[in-house]
C-alpha positions in Angstrom: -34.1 138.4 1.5 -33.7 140.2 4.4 -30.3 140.5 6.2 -29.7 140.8 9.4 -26.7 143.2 9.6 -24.4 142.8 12.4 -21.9 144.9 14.4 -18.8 144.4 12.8 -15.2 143.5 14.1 -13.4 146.6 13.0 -10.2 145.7 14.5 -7.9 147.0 17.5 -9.4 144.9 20.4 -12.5 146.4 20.4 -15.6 144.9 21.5 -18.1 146.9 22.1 -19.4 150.2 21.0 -22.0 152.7 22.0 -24.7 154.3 19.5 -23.6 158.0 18.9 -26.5 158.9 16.6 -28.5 156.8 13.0 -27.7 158.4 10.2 -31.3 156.8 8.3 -34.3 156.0 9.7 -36.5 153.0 9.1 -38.1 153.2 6.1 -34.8 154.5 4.0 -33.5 153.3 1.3 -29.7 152.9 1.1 -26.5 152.4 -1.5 -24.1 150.0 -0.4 -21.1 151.4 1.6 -23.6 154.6 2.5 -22.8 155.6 6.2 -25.9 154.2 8.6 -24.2 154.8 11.8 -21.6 156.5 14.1 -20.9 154.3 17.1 -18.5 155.2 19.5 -15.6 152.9 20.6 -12.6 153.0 23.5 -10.7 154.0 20.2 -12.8 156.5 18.2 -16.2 157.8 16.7 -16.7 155.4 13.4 -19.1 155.4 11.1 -20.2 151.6 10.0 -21.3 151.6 6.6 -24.4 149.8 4.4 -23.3 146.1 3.5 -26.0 146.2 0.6 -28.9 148.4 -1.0 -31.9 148.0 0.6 -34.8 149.4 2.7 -34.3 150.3 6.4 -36.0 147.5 8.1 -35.1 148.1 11.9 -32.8 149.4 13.6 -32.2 147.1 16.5 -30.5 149.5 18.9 -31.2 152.9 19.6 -28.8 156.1 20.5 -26.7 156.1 23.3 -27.0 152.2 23.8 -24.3 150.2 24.0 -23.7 147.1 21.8 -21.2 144.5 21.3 -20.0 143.1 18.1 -21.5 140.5 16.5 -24.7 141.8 17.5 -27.8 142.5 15.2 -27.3 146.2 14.5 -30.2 146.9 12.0 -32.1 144.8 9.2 -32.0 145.4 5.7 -34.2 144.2 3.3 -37.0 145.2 0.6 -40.2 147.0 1.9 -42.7 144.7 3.6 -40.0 142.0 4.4 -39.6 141.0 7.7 -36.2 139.4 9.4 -36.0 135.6 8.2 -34.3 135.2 12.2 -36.6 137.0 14.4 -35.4 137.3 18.4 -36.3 134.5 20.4 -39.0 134.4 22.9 -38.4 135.4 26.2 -37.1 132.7 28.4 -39.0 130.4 31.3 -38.7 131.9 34.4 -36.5 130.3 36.7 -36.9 130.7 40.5 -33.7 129.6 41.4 -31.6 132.3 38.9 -31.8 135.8 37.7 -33.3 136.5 34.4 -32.7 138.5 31.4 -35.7 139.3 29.6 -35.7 140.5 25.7 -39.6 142.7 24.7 -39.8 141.0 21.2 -40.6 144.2 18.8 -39.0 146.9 21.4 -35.7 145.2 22.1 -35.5 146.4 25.3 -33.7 144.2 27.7 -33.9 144.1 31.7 -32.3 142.4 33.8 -33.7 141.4 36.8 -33.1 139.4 39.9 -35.5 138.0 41.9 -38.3 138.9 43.5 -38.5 141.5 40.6 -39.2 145.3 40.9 -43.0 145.7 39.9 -41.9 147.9 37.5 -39.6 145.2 35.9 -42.0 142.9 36.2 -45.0 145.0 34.0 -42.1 145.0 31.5 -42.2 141.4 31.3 -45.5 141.3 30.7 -45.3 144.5 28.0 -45.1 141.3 25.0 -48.7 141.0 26.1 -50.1 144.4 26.6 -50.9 147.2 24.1 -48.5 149.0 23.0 -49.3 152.6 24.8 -49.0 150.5 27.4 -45.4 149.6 27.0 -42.2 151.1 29.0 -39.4 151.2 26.9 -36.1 151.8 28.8 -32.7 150.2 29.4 -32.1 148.7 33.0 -29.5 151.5 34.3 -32.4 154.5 33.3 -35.2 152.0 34.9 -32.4 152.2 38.4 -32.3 155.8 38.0 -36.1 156.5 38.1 -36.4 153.9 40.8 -33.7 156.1 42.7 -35.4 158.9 42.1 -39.1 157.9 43.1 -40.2 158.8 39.5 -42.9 156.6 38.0 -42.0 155.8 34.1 -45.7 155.3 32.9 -45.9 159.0 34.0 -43.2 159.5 32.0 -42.3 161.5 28.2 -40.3 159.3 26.3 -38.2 161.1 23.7 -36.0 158.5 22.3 -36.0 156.4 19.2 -39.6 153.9 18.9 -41.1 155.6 22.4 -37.9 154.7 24.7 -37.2 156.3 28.2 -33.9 158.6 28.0 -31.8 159.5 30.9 -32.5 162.6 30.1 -36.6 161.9 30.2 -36.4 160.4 34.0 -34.1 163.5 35.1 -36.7 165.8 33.8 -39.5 164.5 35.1 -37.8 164.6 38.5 -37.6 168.1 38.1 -40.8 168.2 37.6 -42.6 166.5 40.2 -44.1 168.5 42.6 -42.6 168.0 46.4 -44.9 166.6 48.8 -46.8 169.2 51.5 -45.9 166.8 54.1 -42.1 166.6 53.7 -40.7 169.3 56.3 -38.6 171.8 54.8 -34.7 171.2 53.5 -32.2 171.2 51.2 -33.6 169.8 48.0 -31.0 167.6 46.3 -31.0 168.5 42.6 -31.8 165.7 40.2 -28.7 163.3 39.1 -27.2 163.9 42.7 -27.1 161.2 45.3 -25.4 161.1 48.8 -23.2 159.5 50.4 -22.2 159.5 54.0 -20.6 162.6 53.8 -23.1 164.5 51.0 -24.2 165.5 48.0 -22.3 163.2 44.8 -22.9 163.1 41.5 -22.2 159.7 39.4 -20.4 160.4 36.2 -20.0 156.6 33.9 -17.0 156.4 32.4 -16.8 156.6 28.9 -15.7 153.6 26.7 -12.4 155.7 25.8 -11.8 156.5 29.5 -12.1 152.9 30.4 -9.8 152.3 27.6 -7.0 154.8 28.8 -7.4 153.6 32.1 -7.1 150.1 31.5 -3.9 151.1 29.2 -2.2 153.4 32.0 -2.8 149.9 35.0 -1.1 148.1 32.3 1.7 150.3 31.7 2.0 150.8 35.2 2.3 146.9 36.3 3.9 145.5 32.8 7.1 148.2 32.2 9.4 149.7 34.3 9.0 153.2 33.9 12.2 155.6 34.4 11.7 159.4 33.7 14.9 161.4 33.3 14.9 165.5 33.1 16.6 168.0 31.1 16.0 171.4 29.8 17.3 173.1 26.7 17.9 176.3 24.7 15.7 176.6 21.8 16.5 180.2 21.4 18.0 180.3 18.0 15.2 177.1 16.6 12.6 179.6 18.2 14.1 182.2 16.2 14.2 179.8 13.0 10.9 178.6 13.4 9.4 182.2 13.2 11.5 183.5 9.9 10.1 180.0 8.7 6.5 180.5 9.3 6.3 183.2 6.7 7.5 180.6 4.3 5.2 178.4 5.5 2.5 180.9 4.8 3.0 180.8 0.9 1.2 176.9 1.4 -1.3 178.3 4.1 0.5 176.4 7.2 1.7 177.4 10.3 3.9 175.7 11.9 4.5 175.4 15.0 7.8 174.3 17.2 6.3 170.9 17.3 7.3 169.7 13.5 11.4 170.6 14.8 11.1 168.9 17.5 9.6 165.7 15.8 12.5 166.0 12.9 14.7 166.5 15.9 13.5 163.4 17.4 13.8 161.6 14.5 17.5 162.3 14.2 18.4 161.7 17.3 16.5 158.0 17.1 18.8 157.3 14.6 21.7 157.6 16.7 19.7 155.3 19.7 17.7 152.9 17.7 17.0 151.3 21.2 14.6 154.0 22.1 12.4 153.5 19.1 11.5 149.8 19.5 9.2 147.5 20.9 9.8 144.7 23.7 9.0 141.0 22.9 8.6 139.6 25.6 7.9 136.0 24.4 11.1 136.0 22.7 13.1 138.2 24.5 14.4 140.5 22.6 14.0 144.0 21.2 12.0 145.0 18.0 13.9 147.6 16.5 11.9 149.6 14.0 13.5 151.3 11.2 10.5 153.1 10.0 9.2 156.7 12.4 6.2 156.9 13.1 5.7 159.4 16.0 2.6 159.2 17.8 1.4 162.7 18.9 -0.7 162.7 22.1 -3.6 165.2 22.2 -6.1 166.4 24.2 -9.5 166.0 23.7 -12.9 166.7 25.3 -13.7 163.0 25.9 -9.5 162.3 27.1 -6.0 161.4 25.7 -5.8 160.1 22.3 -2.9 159.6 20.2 -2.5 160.0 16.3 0.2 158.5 14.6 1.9 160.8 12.3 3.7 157.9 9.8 7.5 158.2 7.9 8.4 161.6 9.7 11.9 161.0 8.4 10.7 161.2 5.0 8.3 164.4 5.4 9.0 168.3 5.2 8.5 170.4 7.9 5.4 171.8 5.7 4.0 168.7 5.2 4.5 167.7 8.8 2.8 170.7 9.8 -0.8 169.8 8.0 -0.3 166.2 9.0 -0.7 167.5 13.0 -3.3 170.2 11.8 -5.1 167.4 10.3 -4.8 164.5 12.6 -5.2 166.6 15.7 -8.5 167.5 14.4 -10.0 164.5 13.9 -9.0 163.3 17.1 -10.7 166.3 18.6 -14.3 165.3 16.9 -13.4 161.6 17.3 -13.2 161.1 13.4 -10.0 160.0 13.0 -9.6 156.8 11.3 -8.1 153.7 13.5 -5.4 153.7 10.8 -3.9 156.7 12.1 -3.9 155.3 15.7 -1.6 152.5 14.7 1.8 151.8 14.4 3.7 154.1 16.4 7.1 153.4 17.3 8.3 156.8 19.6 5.7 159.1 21.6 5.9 162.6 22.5 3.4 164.8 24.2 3.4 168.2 24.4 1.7 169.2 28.0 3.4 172.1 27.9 0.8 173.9 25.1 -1.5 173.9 28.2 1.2 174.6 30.9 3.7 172.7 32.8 7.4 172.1 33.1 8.2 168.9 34.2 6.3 165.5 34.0 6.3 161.8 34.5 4.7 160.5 31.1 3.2 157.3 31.0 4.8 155.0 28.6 2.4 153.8 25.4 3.2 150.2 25.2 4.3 148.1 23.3 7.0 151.3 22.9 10.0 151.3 25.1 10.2 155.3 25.6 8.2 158.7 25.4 9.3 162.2 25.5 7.4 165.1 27.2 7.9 168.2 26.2 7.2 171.6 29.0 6.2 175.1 28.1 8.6 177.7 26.6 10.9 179.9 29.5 11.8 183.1 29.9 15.1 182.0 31.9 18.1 184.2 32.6 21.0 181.4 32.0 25.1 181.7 31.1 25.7 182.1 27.6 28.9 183.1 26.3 30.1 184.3 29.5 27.4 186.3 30.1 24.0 185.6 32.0 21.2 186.9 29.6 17.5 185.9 29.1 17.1 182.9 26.8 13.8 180.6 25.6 14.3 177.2 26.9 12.3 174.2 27.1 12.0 171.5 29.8 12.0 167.5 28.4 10.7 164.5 30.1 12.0 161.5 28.9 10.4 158.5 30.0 11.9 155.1 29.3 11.3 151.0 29.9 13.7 150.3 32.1 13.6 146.6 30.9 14.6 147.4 27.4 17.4 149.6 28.3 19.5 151.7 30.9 19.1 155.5 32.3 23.2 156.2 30.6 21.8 155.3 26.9 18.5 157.5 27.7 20.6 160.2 28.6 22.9 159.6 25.9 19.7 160.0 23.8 18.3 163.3 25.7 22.2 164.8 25.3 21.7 163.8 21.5 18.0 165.5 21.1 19.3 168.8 22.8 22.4 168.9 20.9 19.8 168.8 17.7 17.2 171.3 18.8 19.9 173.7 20.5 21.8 174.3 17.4 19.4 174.7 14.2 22.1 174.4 12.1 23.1 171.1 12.9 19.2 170.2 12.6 18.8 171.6 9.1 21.6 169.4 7.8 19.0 166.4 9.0 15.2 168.4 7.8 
């Protein structure tokens, strides 16, 4: 019997996903739990894996479509089966009311409103014609090629069953020769628009950008954000951290200042268990964890994402070390697991490995506090009398002003410098 697998909920508030790339092909056959997909989400890149053995069927949406969970993903069944719950036929048209129409056998959906486009209108009709006849394309590339003048049953489809890409329509502008007639002038490349003032360019937002903005407008209008400064002298850790690297080389691990600074954290989170809690607001009170799980924000191609790096109390700076290596990475290609993305009770991010002193960091609710960290300084400052050259490091710490007051941040910052400026005081806590 065939099945008609659908996108799963895989958790986190997510509800929708776009199609990174299929991993089999119709026709396949496939083990249970074998990968089939990557989709991407606001969260990450995961891969959604075979509910059954079977033979590839379909595969109901193609790359770089979006789809939303609980949605027919791809059909699984035996060779020569066919899907016991086919799509329905296209609905009456209504005069009075846009729309949407499915192509049985294509899935490709437009949405029109009335009086339809003619070239949304032959794609209404495409049920009925032959099928070299059919235009294959999802309604935002069918707006680009009508902003663009470009004909789509002129044009090379290269995407999965004969559909029109993005990419297809752009080309095909580039193609097309300019008319004789048109006087000479600047010739707009293809993808730009204008607006009253010139040349644009349209870039969508991605389903994690719309996720970290929708997380920043709710951090912004739900907390009350507080950032208090303070800089301190990591000369002597800095000088630690670098007899400890060769160590740290006997395990294949560098580490960096970063896994001090967490264990450094952690101490000092002991001494103001305020600062690593939640706020419930429906019960009013304060969530205080006694568990550290530091969530590490990093910088990625597509934007911010945050791994959580879990029991950093109970971990050695070695191990520490690989867990960043590791987690970082995956973040970077999107691969991490949305295990790792959960649970943090304490931020920190470190904008100063690309530069930067001081910041206002954005809190990453439901946690009460985050701590940004600046670049390393050459500073000449008084020490022991004397004003000499030492390495010092900026802090940000931004708090929810709700959950506590700016004396027991401080009290928290004083705590976290007194740790990191005197490594022997932090070793007695590693």
């Amino acid at each position: 019997m065939a099945l008609e697998f659908r996108f799963p909920d895989v958790g986190e508030g997510i509800h929708e996903g776009e199609i990174v790339r299929w991993l089999v092909k119709e026709g396949d056959r496939v083990r249970p739990d074998q990968p089939l997909v990557e989709i991407e989400t606001d969260k990450a890149v995961v891969e959604i894996p075979a509910p059954r053995a079977g033979t590839i069927l379909h595969l109901a949406v193609g790359a770089g479509e979006k789809i939303q969970v609980g949605e027919v993903l791809v059909v699984i069944g035996e060779a020569g089966e066919r899907s016991l719950n086919p799509p329905p036929p296209p609905p009456q048209k209504s005069s009075a009311a846009p729309d949407s129409v499915s192509v049985v056998g294509s899935l490709d959906i437009a949405t029109t409103e009335l009086p339809p486009p003619p070239e949304v209108a032959q794609v209404t009709r495409a049920a009925s014609l032959p099928q070299p006849q059919r235009v294959l394309a999802i309604p935002s590339v069918r707006k680009l090629a009508r902003d663009l003048g470009v004909d789509l049953t002129q044009v090379t489809p290269t995407g999965p069953h004969g559909r029109i890409r993005r990419e297809d329509v752009l080309h095909a502008a580039q193609q097309r020769p300019v008319p004789p007639a048109l006087p000479a002038a600047p010739v707009t490349p293809a993808g730009l628009e204008h607006d009253q003032h010139g040349a644009v360019e349209y870039e969508p937002l991605s389903a994690l950008r719309r996720a970290i903005a929708q997380a920043m407008v709710t951090a912004a209008t739900t907390a009350v954000p507080v950032t208090t400064t303070d800089e301190v002298d990591v000369t002597e850790l800095v000088a630690l951290r670098e007899r400890s690297n060769a160590a740290a080389a006997e395990h294949n691990v560098h580490v960096t200042l970063l896994p001090f600074l967490m264990k450094a954290v952690v101490a000092a989170l002991r001494q103001h268990p305020r600062l690593n809690a939640s706020l419930d607001e429906a019960q009013n009170r304060l969530l205080l964890k006694r568990y550290y799980h530091l969530g590490i924000a990093t910088d990625t191609a597509e934007g911010l994402i945050v791994p959580v790096v879990k029991d950093v109390d109970q971990k050695s700076l070695v191990t520490l070390a690989t867990d960043l290596a590791r987690l970082t990475d995956l973040a970077r290609t999107r691969r991490i697991p949305l295990t790792d993305l959960r649970g943090g009770t304490f931020t920190m991010s470190n904008y100063g490995a690309i530069g930067g002193i001081f910041a206002t960091p954005m809190l990453h609710l439901p946690e009460v506090a985050i701590l940004g960290i600046g670049k390393l300084l050459q500073k000449p400052v008084v020490h022991g009398g004397e004003v000499v050259i030492r390495t010092i490091v900026p802090l940000s710490l931004t708090f929810d002003h709700r959950a506590l007051d700016g004396a027991e941040a401080q009290r928290f910052l004083n705590e976290l410098i007194a740790y990191l400026s005197n490594p022997a005081r932090l070793i007695l806590v590693l």
